[in-house]
N, C-alpha and C positions, 0 to 999 in steps of 0.2 A: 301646751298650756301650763304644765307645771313649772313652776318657780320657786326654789328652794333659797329662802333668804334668812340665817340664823341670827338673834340681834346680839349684840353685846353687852347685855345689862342681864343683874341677877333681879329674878321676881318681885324680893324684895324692897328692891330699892328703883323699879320700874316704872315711868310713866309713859302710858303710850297714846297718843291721839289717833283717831280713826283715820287721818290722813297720812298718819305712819306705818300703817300696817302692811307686813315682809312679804305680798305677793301681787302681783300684776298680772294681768289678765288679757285678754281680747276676745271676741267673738265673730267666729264667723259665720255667715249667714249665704243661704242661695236665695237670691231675690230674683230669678230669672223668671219662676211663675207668678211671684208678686207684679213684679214690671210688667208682664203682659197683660194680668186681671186690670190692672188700676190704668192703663193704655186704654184697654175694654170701654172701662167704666166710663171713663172722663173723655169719649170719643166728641168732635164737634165737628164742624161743616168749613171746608177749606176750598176757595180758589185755588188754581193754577198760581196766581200770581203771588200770592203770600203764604205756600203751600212750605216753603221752605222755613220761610221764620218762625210759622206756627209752631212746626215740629221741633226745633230745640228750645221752641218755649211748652210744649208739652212734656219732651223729656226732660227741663230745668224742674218742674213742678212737679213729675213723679217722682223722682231723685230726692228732690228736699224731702217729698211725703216718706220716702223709705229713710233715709236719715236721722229723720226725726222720730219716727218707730224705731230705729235700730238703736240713737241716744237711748229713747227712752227703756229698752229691754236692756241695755248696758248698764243703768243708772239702777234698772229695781235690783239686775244680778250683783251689784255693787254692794249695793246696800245689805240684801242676801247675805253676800257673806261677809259683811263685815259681822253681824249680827254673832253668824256663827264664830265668828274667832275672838268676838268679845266674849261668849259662853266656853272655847276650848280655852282660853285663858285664865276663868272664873275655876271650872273644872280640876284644872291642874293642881297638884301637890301645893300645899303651904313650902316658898323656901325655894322653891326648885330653880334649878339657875339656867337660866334662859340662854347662853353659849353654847348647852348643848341642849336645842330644842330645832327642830326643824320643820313648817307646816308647809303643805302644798297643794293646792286644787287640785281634785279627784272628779274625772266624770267616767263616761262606760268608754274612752281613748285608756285609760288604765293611769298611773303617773310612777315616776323615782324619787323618792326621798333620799338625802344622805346628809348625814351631821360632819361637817368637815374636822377635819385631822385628827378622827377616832376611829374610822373604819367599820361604823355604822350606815345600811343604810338598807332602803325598803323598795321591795318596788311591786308595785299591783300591775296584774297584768289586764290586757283590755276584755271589756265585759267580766270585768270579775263581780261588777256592784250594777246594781239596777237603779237605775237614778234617771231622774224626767231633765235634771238640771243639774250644775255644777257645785259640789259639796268641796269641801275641805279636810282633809285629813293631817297627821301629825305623827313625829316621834320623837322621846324624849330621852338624855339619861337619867335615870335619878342617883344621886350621890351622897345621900343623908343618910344616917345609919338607922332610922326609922321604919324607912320604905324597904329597908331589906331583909329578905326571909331569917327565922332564925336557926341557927346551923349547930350542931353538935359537934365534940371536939375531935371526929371525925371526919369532918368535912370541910371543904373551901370553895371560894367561890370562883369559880376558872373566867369569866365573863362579865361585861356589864351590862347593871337592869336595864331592860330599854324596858319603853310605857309607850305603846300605839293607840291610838284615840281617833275621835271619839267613841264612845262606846256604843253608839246608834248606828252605827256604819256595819251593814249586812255583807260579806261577802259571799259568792257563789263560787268562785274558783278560789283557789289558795294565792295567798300570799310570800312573798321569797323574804326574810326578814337576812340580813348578813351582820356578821358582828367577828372580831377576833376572838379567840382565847388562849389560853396560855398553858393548859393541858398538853404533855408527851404524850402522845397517844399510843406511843410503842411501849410505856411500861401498862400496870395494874391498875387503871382505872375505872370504876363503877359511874359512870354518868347518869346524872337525872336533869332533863329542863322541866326547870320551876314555872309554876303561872302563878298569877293573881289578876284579879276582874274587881279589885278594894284596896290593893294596894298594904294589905292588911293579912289577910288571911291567902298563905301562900300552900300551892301545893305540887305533889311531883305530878305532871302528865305524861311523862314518859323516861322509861330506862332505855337508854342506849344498848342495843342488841337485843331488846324482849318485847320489840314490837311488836303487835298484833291488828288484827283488820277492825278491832274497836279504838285504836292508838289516836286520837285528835289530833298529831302530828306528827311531823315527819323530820326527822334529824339526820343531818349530812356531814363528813369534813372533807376538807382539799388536803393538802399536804404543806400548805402555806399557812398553818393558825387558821386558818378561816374558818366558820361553823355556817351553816345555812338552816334555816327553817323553815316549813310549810307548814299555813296554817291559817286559819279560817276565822279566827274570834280577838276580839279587840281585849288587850293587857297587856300586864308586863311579865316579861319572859327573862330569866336569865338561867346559867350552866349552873350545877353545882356538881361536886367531884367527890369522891374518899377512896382510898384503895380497899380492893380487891381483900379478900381476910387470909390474912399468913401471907402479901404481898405487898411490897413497897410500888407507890404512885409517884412519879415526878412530876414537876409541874416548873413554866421556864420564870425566872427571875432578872428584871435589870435592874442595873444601880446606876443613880445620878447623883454628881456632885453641885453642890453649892456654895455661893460665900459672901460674903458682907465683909463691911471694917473686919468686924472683930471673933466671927463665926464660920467655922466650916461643916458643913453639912451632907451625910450622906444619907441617901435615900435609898430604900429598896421597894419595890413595887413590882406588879404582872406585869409580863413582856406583851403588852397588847398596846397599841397607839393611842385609847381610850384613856388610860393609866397615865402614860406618859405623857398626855396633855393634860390633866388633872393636875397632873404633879408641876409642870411648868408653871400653870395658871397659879395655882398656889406660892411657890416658890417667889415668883414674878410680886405677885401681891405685894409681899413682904420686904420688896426691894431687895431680894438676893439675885 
């Protein structure tokens, strides 16, 4: 059921109608006890002789009655969650640029999120959420210099902010959040993942290597850039980095070029896909 559809437009210059909105849906239903009750119900007196037209005019008439129940529960869950995605829209950062936002019906089947060509992406696994009926969930990056934690002239930011939402959504199992980073992990690094639940007021949850059994999450790497998280509470998450003390940290750097008429431009940014699609969308803007 989930469907991952990111729009092309920034927040602020966004108009979206309720019949535009990035997810599609279906329901399915067993109507095998319903058909026999309503058979039951609407039973009537048949000759031999008209014994056969009867019946697939009794079945014509249970059919449409389930049809038109099943419209009509399609139409309120419709409506449902539009409701909700006009309030996770409301919700959202002033600014935030909706390229890299990605929302997806969540029910107790679990769902995957992922923001294309940044290497974000989220996935709940099934019965992680207690739910009567199908909710919506989201993730975002934020990219303003606002929304991000404030860092000392020891530290950097190896990661991007993601923001998972909304913040009423309870889970019972953990969550797998994936993202690059741009951390060597073979030199002197002191890792911390940051939280915020405001967006505002940022703090460390966890030092990489000094977990303990009260840690609210759980931190992973592959050998690919990749970072993995577990974890149970709606906000935004990102890496921060400083070396080790009397130790140097590296950390990976690319460079892109650009040019117009009359300019040539180099760029240096993290080696993460997040980065490097930032830097094109930018670039691009400008007609370079």
């Amino acid at each position: 059921l989930s469907t991952c559809i990111p729009s092309n437009t920034t927040c602020s210059s966004c108009r979206i109608e309720k019949n535009e909105y990035p997810f599609y849906y279906s329901i399915q239903q067993d109507t095998t006890s319903t058909k026999s009750g309503t058979s039951h119900n609407n039973s009537i007196s048949l000759t031999n002789s008209d014994i056969g037209n009867e019946k697939e005019k009794l079945i014509f008439f249970n059919e449409s009655l389930l049809n038109k129940q099943f419209n009509t529960l399609k139409i309120l869950n419709q409506n449902y969650l539009n409701n909700i995605y006009e309030k996770i829209l409301q919700s959202l950062p002033e600014n935030i640029d909706l390229r890299y936002f990605t929302v997806s019906i969540l029910n107790n089947t679990g769902c995957y999120l992922e923001i294309p060509h940044t290497g974000v992406s989220l996935t709940i696994p099934e019965d992680a959420v207690l739910l009567d009926q199908d909710h919506l969930i989201f993730i975002a990056l934020l990219t303003f210099e606002n929304s991000m934690p404030i860092l000392n002239n020891k530290q950097t930011r190896l990661s991007p902010i993601i923001l998972i939402g909304p913040s009423n959504i309870t889970l019972v199992k953990p969550a797998v959040l994936s993202f690059q980073h741009s951390a060597i992990l073979e030199s002197s690094w002191k890792l911390n993942l940051m939280f915020t639940d405001d967006i505002i007021h940022w703090k460390s949850i966890l030092t990489y290597g000094q977990e303990n059994i009260s840690t609210p999450v759980y931190l992973q790497f592959n050998n690919e850039q990749q970072a993995f998280v577990l974890f149970e509470t709606m906000g935004a998450y990102t890496l921060i980095g400083e070396s080790i003390i009397n130790n140097h940290a590296s950390k990976y750097l690319q460079m892109a070029c650009f040019y117009n008429q009359s300019t040539l431009r180099l760029r240096f940014f993290d080696k993460t896909l997040d980065a490097f699609e930032q830097c094109i969308n930018e670039e691009f803007a400008m007609k370079n």
